[in-house]
C-alpha positions in Angstrom: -52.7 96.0 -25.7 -54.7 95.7 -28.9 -56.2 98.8 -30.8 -58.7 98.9 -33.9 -58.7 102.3 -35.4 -61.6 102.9 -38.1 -62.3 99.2 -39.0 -64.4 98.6 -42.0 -65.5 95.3 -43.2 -68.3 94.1 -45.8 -69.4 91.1 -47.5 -71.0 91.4 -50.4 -73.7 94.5 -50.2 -73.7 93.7 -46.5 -72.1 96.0 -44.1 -70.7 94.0 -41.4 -68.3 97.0 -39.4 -68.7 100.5 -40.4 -65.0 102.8 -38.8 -65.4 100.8 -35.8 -62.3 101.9 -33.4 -62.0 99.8 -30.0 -58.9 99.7 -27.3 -58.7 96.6 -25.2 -56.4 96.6 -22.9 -54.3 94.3 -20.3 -56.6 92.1 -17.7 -59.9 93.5 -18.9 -63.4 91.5 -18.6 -65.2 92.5 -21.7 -68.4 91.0 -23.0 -69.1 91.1 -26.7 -73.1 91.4 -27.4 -75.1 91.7 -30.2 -77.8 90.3 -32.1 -77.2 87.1 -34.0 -75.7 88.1 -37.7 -74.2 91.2 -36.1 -70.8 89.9 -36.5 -69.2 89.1 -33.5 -67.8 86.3 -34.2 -66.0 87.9 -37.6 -65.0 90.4 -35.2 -63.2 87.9 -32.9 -61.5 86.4 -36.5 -60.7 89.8 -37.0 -58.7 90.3 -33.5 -56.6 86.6 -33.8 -55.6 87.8 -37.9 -57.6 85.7 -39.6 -60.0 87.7 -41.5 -59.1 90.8 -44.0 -60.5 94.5 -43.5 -61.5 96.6 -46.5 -60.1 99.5 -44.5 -58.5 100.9 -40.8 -55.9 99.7 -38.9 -55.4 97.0 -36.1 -52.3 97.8 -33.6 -51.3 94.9 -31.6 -48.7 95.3 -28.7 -45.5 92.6 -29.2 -45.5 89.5 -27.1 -49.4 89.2 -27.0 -50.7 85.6 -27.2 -54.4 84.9 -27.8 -56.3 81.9 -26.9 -59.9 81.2 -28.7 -62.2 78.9 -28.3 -64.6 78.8 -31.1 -68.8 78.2 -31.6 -68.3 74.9 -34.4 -67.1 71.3 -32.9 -63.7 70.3 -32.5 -62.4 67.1 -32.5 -59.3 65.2 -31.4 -57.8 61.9 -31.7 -55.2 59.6 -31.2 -54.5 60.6 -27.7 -56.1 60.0 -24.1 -57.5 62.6 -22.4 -55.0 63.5 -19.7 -51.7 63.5 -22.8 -54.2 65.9 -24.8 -55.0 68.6 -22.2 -50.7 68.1 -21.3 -50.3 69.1 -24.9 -51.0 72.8 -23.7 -48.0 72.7 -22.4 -46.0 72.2 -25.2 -42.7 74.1 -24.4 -42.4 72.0 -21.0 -42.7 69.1 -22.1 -40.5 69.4 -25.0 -37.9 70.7 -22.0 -38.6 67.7 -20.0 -37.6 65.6 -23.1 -34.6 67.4 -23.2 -33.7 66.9 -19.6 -34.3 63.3 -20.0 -31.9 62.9 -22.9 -29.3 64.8 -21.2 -29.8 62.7 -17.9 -29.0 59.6 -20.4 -25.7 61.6 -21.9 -24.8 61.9 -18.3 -24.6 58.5 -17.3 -23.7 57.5 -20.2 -20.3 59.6 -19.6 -20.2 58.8 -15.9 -20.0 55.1 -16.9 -17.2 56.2 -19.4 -15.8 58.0 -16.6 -15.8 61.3 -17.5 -18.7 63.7 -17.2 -18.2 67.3 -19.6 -18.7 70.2 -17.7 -20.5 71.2 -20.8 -22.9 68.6 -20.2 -23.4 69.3 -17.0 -24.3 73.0 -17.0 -26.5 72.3 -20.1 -28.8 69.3 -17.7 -28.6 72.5 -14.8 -29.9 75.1 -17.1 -32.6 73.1 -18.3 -33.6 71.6 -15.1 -33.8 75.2 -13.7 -36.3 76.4 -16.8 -38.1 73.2 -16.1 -38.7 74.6 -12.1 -39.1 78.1 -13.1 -41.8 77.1 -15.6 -43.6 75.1 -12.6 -42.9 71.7 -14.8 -43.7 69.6 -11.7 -47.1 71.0 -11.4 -48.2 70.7 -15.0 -50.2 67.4 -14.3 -51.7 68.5 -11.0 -52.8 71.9 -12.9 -54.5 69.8 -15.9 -56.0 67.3 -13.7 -57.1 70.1 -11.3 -58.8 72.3 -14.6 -60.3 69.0 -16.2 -61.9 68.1 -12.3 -63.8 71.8 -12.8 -64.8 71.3 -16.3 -66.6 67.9 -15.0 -64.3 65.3 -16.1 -63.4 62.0 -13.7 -60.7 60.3 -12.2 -62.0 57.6 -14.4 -61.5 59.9 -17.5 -57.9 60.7 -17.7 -56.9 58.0 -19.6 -59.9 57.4 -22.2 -59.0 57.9 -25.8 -60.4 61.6 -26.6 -61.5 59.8 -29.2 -65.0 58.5 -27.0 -66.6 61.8 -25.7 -68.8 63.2 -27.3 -69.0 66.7 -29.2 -69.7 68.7 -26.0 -66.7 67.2 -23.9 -64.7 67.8 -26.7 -65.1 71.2 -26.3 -64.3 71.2 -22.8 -61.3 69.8 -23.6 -60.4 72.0 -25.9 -61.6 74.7 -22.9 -59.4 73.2 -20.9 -56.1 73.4 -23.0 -56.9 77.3 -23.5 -57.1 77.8 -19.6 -53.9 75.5 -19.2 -52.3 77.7 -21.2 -53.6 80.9 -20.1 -52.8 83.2 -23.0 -52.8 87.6 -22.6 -56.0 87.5 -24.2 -58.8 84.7 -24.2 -61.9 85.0 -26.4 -64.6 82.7 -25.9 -67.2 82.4 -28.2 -70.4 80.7 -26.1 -68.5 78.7 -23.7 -71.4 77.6 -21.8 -73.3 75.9 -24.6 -71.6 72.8 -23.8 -71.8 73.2 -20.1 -73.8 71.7 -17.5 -74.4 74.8 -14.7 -72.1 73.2 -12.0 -69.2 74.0 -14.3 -70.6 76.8 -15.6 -70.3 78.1 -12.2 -67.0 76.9 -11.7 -65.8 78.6 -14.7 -67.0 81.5 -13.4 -65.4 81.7 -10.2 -61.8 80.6 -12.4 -62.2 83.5 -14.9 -62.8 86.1 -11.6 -59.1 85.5 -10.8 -57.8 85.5 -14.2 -54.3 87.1 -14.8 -55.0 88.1 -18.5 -57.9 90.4 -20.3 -60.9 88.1 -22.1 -63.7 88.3 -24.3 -67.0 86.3 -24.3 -69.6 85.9 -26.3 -72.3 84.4 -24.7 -76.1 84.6 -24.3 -76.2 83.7 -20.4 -76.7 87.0 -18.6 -75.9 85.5 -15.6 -72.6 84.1 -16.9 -72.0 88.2 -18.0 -72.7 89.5 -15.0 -70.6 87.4 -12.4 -67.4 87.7 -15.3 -67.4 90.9 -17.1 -66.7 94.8 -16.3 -67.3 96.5 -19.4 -69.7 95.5 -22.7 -69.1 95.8 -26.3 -72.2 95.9 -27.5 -72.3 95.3 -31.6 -75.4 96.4 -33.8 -75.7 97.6 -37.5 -71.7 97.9 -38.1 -71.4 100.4 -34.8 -69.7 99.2 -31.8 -70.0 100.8 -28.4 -68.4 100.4 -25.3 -70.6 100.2 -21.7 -68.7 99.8 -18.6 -70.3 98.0 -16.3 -71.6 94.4 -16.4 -75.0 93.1 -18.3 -77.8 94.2 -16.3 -75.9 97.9 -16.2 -75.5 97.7 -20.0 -78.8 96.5 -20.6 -80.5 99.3 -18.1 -78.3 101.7 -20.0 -79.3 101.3 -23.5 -82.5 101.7 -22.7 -81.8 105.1 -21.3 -79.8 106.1 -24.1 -82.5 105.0 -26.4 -85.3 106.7 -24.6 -82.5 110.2 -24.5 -81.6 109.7 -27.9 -85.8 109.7 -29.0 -86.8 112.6 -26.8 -83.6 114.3 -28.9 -85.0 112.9 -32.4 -88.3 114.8 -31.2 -87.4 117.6 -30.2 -85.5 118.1 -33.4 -88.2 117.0 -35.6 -90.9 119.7 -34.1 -87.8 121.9 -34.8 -87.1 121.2 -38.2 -91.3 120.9 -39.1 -91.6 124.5 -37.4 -88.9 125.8 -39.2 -90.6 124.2 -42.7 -93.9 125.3 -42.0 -92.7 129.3 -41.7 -90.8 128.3 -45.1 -93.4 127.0 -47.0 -95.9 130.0 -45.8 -93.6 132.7 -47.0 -91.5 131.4 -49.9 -93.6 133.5 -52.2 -93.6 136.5 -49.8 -91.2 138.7 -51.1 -91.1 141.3 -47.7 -90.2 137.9 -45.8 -87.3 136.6 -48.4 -84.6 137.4 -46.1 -86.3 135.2 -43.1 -87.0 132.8 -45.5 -83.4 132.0 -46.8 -82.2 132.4 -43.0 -84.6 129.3 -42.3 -83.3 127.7 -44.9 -79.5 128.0 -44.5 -81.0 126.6 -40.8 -82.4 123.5 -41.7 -79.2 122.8 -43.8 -76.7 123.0 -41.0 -79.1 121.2 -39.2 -77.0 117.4 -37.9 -79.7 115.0 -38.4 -80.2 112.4 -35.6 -81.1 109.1 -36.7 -84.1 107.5 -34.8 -83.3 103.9 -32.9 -84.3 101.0 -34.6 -87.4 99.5 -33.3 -87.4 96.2 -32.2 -90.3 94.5 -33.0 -91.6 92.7 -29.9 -92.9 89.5 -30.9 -95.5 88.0 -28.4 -97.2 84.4 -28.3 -99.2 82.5 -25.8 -99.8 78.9 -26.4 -103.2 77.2 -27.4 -105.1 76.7 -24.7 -105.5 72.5 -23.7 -108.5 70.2 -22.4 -108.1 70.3 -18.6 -106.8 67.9 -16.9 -107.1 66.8 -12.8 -104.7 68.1 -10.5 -102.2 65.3 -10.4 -101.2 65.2 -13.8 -97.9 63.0 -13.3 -96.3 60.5 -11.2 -93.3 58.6 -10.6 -93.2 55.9 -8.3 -89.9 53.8 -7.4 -88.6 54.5 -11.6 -85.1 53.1 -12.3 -83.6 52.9 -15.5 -79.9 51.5 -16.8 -78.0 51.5 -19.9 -75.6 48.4 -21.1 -76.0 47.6 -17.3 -74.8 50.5 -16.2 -77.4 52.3 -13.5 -78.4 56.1 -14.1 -81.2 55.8 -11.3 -83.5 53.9 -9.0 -85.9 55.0 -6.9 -86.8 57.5 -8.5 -90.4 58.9 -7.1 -91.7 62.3 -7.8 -94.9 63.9 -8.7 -96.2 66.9 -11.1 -99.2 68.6 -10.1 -101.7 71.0 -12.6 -99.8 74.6 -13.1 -96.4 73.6 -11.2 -93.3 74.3 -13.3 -90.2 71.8 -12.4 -86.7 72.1 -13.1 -84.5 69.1 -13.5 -81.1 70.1 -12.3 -77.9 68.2 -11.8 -74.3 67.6 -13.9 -74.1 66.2 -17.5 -74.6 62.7 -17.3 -76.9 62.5 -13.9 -79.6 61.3 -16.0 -81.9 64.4 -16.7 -82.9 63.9 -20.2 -83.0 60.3 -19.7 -85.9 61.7 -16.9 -87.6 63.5 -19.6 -87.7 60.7 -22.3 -89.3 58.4 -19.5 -91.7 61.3 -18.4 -92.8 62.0 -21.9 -93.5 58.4 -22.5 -91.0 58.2 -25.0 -89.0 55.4 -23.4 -89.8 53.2 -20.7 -88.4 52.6 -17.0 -87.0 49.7 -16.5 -88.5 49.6 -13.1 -91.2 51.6 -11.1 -94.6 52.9 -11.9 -95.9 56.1 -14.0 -99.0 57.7 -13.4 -100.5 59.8 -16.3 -104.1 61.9 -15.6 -105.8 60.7 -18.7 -106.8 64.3 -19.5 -102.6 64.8 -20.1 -101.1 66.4 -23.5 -97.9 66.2 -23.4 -95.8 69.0 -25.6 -92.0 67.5 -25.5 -89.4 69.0 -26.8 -85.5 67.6 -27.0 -82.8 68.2 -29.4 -83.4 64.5 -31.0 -87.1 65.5 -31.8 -85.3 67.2 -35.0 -84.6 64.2 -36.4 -88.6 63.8 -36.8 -89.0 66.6 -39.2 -90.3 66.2 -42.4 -86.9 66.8 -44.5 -88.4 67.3 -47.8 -90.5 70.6 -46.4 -89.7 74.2 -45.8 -89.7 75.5 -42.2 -92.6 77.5 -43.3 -94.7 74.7 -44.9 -93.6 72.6 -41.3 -94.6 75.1 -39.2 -98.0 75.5 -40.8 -98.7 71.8 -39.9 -98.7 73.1 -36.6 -100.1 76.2 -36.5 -103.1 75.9 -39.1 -105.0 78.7 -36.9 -102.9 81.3 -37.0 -102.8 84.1 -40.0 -99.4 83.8 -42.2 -98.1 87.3 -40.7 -98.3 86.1 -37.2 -96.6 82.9 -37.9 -93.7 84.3 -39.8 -93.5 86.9 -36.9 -92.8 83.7 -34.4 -90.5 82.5 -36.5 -88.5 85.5 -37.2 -88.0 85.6 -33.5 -86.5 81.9 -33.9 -84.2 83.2 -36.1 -85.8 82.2 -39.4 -85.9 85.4 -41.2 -86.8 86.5 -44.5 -86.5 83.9 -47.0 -84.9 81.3 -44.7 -88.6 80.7 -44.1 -88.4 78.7 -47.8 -85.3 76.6 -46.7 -85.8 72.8 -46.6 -85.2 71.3 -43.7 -82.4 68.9 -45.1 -80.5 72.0 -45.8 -80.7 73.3 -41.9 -78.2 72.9 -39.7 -78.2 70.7 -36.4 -79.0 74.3 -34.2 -81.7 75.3 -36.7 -83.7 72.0 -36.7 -83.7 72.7 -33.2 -84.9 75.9 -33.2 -87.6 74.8 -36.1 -88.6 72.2 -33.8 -88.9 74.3 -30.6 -90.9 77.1 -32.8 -93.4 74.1 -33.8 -93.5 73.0 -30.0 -95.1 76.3 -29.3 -98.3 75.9 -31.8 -99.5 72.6 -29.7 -102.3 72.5 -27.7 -100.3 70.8 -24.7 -101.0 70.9 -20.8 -97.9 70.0 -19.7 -94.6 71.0 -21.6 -91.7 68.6 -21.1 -88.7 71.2 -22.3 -84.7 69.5 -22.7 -82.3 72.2 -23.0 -84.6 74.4 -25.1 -82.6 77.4 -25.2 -79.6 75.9 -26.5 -79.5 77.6 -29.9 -81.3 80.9 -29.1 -79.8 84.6 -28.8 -81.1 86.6 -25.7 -84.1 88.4 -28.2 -85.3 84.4 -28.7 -85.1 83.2 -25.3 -87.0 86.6 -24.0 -90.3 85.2 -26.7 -89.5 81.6 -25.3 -89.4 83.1 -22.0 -92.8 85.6 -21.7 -94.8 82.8 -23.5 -94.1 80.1 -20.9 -94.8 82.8 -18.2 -97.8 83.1 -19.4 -98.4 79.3 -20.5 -101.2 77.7 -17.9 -100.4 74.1 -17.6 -97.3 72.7 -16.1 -93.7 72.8 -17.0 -90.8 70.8 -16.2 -88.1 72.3 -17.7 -84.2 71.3 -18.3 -81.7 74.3 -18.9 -78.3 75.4 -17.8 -79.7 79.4 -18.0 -79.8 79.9 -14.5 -81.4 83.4 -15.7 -83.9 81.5 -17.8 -84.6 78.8 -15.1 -85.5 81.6 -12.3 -88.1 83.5 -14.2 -89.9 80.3 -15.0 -89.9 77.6 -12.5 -90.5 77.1 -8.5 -89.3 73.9 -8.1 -86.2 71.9 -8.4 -85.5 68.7 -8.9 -82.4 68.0 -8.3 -80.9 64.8 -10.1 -77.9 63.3 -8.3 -76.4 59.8 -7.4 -78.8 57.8 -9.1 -81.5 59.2 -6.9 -83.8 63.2 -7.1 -84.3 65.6 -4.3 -86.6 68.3 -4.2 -86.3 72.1 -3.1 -89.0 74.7 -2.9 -88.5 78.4 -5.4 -86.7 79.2 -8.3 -82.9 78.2 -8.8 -81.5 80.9 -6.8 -83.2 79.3 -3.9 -82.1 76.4 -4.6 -78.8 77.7 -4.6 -79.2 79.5 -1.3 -80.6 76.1 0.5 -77.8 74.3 -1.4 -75.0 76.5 0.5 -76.7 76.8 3.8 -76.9 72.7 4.1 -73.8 71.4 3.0 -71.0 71.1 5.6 -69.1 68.7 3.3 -66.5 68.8 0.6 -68.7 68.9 -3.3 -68.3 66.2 -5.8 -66.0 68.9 -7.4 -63.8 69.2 -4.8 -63.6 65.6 -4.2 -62.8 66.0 -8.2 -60.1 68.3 -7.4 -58.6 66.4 -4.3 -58.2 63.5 -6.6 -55.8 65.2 -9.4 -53.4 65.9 -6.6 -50.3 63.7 -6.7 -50.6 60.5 -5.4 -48.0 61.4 -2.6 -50.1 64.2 -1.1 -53.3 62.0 -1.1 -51.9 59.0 0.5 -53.6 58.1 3.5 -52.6 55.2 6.0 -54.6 52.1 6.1 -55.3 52.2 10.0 -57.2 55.9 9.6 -59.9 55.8 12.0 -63.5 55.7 10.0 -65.4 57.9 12.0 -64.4 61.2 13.1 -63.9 62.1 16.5 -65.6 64.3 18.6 -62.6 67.0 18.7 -62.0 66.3 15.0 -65.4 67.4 14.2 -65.0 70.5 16.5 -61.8 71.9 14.5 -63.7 71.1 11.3 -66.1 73.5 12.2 -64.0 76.1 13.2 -62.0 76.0 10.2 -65.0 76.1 8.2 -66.3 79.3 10.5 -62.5 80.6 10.1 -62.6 80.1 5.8 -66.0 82.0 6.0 -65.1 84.7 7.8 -62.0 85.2 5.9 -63.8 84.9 2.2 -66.8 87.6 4.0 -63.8 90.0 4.5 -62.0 89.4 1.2 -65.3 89.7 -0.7 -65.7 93.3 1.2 -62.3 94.5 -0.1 -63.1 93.4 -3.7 -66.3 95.6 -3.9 -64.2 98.5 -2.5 -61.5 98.1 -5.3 -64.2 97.4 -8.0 -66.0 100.4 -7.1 -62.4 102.3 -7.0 -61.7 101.1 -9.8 -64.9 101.9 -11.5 -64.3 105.4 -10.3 -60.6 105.3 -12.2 -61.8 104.3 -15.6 -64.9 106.7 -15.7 -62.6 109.3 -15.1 -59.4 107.9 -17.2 -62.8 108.1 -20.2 -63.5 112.1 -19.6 -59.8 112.6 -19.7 -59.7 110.7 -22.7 -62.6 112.3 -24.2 -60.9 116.0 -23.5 -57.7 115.2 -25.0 -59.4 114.0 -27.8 -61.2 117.4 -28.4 -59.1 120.1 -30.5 -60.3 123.1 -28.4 -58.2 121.5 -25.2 -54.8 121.7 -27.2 -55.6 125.0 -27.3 -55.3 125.3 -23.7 -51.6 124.7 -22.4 -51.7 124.7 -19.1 -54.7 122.4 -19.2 -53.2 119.8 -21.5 -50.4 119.6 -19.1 -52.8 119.0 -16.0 -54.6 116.4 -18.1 -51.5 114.7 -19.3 -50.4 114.1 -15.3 -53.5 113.3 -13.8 -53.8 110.5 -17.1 -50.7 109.1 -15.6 -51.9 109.1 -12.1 -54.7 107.6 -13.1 -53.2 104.9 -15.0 -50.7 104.1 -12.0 -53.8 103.8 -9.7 -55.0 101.2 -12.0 -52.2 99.4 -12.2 -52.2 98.9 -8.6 -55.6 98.7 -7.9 -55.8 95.7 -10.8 -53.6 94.2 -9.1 -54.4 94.1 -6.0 -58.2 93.0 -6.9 -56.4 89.7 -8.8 -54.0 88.8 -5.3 -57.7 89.2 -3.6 -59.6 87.3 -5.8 -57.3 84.8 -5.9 -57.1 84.5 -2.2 -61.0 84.1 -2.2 -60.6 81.0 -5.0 -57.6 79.1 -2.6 -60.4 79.6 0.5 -63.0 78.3 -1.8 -60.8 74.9 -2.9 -59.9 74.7 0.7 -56.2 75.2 -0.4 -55.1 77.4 2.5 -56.4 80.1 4.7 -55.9 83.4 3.9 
């Protein structure tokens, strides 16, 4: 589908790609990794045509269409929601405009009494592109993708003009899934997500038709989507199949191979110096001598890894405190009259760490202000243990730096105990490297305020960390420092993220915040999960979402429906429930099957690849032609074998919307 042969790039002295060469090809799940400033994102520019190489080729098959979806803020206007999302499908609705102008020339000649055949087989053609291009289900598909990505009933007609920077992203998500391009590249697509529709993006992208890239820092997110990494660092690129964790357990054994080779060569090359420098003067050993040398000169150097410094932290220890630290008692708070919860009663104990969970918009930072004391209830009692220091971190605390200093001079308000190394250590690992440490705040962007402001967090001497989103702006080496030092933090956490990864290795409670009201859960967020799935017998808000962008024809229900459900009514539910999970239990069992076939396929389509790529098999006649028809075998098993995994997977999504039983 798309090939870069021998890519180069550079800006400046710096080398961004250095004779990269990468083949994607059709319906592939590729994640793009690398360390921030490695140059993903140029890469991505580099794949849609809008960024120049210094040298290489790019081969792009015809009839490819992209879709991408990038990191900075888009905005739209003039148009309500549910008209911008239709915009994606351009084409149709340009076709429906010309059916309706036809219709018009039609009975406008009927009244005139005479209709052109012309006319006539023009209105047919265009009505049967119109049906062949599923023109009828255009609205139900936008409402439907819009319902996954969060939005309301309520929403479809609101100037696009009135969300906010993150639900203008999702819009502009939704368009590029509406339109459903060969290949989609994503470029962090969860930033703006809460983790319900993380999730449900997830389980859309497992039955997409077309090959994607993401770039994202949610290992999680790369794991349940992807089937192959491209992992970028220091202008190389190299390919991994597998998902995340594979990739990640990988490296680290090539690393370890590749320094037990670098060893092994280095005693080589110092035993082969040491028996040179004994006897260069030794004229009965000259012959040796030169041999050794001529050695050492064929001799392929292997570069050594880099080493990547671990940076390591652990907060400053805090007065103690009594073992109720917090409490919430009957806490309700509104905005313009509008209610975001009541009732609200919960409790925080000494060493506990909480998560808040729940969509955007159920009221979780709204929790946090009123928990940090940084806005009141408007209702209810909060209990504070007077021994309490509160460390709270949100993306608004930005605003509160000092915008006249550096971010070293601010962090050193902060941490005025620890030695300059270590502190430009901890902020090297927030992505403040070098001399960004002498930037002035007012310079930063919004992400790097944030970052600033979460690095400052970390020198208080706090008991109880009060954390909104904090890993919004961090790569996966940032949230790993974030991560270990909250691990070992001693006081109590309640914690806000969307990393599911993140929230699991931290916490071992949930708080779930939902309909104006919280309910709690006992472990991490994968119990949650578990508990979630095990006690819900009823249709999710999503679905309910999802139900309502159906046509108004096939929702209709009759006004003398019975309220309550009837014994028998109750007993086919069940069974169709029992039937939809026994069915998804069997489909699931064929998809590991054909991904493990599949994985089989491709590790042997690679060998192939890598012997037909080696000069000595050309060599070999009757080999080449062996190679040449088990590469088309292969390639036919693929075919097949993609496919059928998409027919399964999107059997398992219909079963999961409740759409029909496979």
């Amino acid at each position: 589908m798309i090939r870069l042969a021998d890519v180069s790039l550079s800006f400046g002295v710096q080398n961004i790609f250095n004779k990269i060469s990468w083949h994607i090809r059709p319906a592939e799940r590729i994640a793009l990794v690398g360390p921030n400033g490695a140059g993903k994102s140029t890469l991505l520019r580099v794949i849609l045509g809008e960024q120049q190489l210094d040298s290489g080729k790019m081969l792009v098959a015809k009839k490819i269409t992209f879709g991408y979806l990038p990191q900075e803020a888009i905005q739209y206007k003039s148009k309500t929601l549910i008209e911008e999302t239709l915009s994606a499908f351009q084409s149709i609705l340009e076709l429906d405009t010309e059916i309706h102008h036809l219709q018009v020339q039609v009975e406008m000649a009927a009244k005139a009494g005479v209709v052109p055949p012309l006319l006539l087989r023009q209105l047919g053609q265009a009505q049967h592109q119109f049906e062949q291009a599923n023109g009828y289900r255009i609205e139900y598909e936008a409402k439907r993708i819009l319902a996954g990505l969060g939005f309301g009933e309520d929403d479809w007609q609101r100037p696009t003009t009135t969300f906010s920077g993150g639900w203008q992203m999702r819009i502009a998500l939704a368009k590029l899934l509406l339109q459903r391009p060969n290949l989609l590249m994503l470029d962090e697509p969860t930033n703006h997500l809460d983790v319900q529709t993380t999730e449900w993006l997830e389980n859309y992208l497992q039955s997409y038709e077309g090959a994607y890239i993401l770039v994202s820092h949610d290992r999680y997110f790369l794991d349940r989507t992807v089937k192959k990494i491209a992992a970028l660092d220091r202008g190389k690129l190299q390919i991994y199949t597998g998902n995340y964790s594979f990739y990640e357990q990988e490296r680290e054994r090539q690393i370890e191979a590749i320094w037990q080779q670098y060893l092994r060569q280095q005693e080589e090359i110092e035993r082969l110096q040491k028996f040179i420098d004994r006897f260069r003067y030794k004229a009965t050993k000259a012959a040796q001598v030169q041999s050794r040398i001529k050695m050492l000169e064929k001799i392929d150097r292997i570069v050594p890894p880099a080493e990547v410094s671990q940076v390591r932290f652990h907060f400053p220890l805090a007065l103690p405190s009594g073992r109720l630290l917090l409490e919430l008692q009957g806490v309700a708070k509104s905005y313009n009259g509008k209610p975001v919860f009541a009732g609200v009663s919960f409790r925080c104990d000494r060493g506990e760490r909480i998560a808040l969970v729940g969509v955007n918009g159920a009221g979780k930072s709204s929790l946090c202000r009123i928990l940090a004391g940084s806005e009141a209830p408007d209702a209810g009692k909060i209990f504070r243990d007077e021994g309490i220091r509160i460390g709270y971190y949100a993306p608004e605390i930005a605003d509160n730096l000092d915008s006249q200093a550096t971010v070293l001079a601010e962090a050193q308000i902060q941490a005025v105990a620890l030695p300059p190394v270590q502190l430009r250590n901890i902020l090297g690992a927030f992505l403040f490297r070098g001399d960004e440490v002498n930037k002035t705040v007012q310079v930063l962007s919004g992400g790097e305020k944030s970052r600033l402001a979460l690095a400052c967090l970390l020198f208080q001497s706090a008991n109880l960390l009060i954390l909104d989103e904090p890993t919004n702006h961090l790569d996966l080496a940032s949230k790993n420092v974030l991560q270990e030092a909250l691990q070992a933090f001693i006081g109590s956490i309640i914690l806000v993220s969307h990393d599911r990864y993140f929230l699991d290795k931290i916490v071992h409670r949930i708080v779930e915040v939902a309909d104006g009201t919280v309910q709690q859960y006992w472990g991490n967020y994968s119990d949650y999960l578990a508990k979630k799935q095990v006690e819900s017998s009823t249709p999710t808000n999503l679905a309910k979402m999802e139900i309502a962008a159906k046509s108004d024809a096939e929702n209709e229900q009759t006004a003398d429906t019975p309220r309550r459900k009837s014994r028998e009514q109750k007993r086919l539910e069940a069974e169709e429930r029992n039937l939809r999970s026994s069915q998804r239990r069997k489909h699931e069992q064929k998809l590991i099957h054909l991904e493990a076939e599949i994985e089989q396929n491709e590790k042997r389509k690679q060998s192939l690849e890598a012997e037909m790529t080696d000069p000595a098999t050309f060599q070999q006649g009757e080999r080449v032609r062996h190679i040449q028809m088990e590469y088309h075998q292969i390639n036919h098993n693929l075919k097949r074998l993609y496919r059928d995994w998409e027919v399964i997977a999107e059997k398992i999504e219909k079963i999961n919307l409740g759409i029909e039983l496979a």
